[in-house]
C-alpha positions as CSV (number, residue, x, y, z in Angstrom):
1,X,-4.1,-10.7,-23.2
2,X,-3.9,-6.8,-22.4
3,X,-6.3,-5.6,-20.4
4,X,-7.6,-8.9,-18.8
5,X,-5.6,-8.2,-15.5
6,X,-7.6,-5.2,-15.0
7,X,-10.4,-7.7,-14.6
8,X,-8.9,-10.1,-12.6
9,X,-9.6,-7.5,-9.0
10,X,-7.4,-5.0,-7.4
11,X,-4.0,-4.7,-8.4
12,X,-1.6,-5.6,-6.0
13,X,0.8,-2.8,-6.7
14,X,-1.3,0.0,-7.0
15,X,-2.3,-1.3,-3.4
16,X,1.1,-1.5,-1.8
17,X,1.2,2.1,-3.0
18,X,-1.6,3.2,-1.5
19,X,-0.9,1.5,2.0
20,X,2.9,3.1,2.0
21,X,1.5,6.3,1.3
22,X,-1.1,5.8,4.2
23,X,1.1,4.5,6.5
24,X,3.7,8.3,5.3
25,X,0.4,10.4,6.1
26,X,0.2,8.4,9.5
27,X,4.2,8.7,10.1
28,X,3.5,12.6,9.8
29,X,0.7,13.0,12.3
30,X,1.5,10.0,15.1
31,X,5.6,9.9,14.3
32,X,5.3,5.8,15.2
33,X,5.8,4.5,11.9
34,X,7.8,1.8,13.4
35,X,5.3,1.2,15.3
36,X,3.1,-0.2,12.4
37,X,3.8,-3.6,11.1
38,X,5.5,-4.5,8.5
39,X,3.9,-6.0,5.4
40,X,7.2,-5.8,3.0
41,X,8.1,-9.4,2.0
């Protein structure tokens, strides 16, 4: 049904997204991305 998965908790995308983009801010100020692990399956 639309609009049930909004229901079901976080979406798992949206919070990929937001853990990339944190993990660009912290590339910018620390420059150790690599140093981060990697979650990417």
């Amino acid at each position: 049904m639309p609009g049930q998965d909004a229901e079901e908790g976080p979406d798992p995308l949206r919070d990929q997204v937001e853990a990339d983009r944190m993990r660009r801010a912290m590339d910018r100020v620390f420059g150790q991305a690599h140093h981060w692990p990697d979650h990417h399956t």
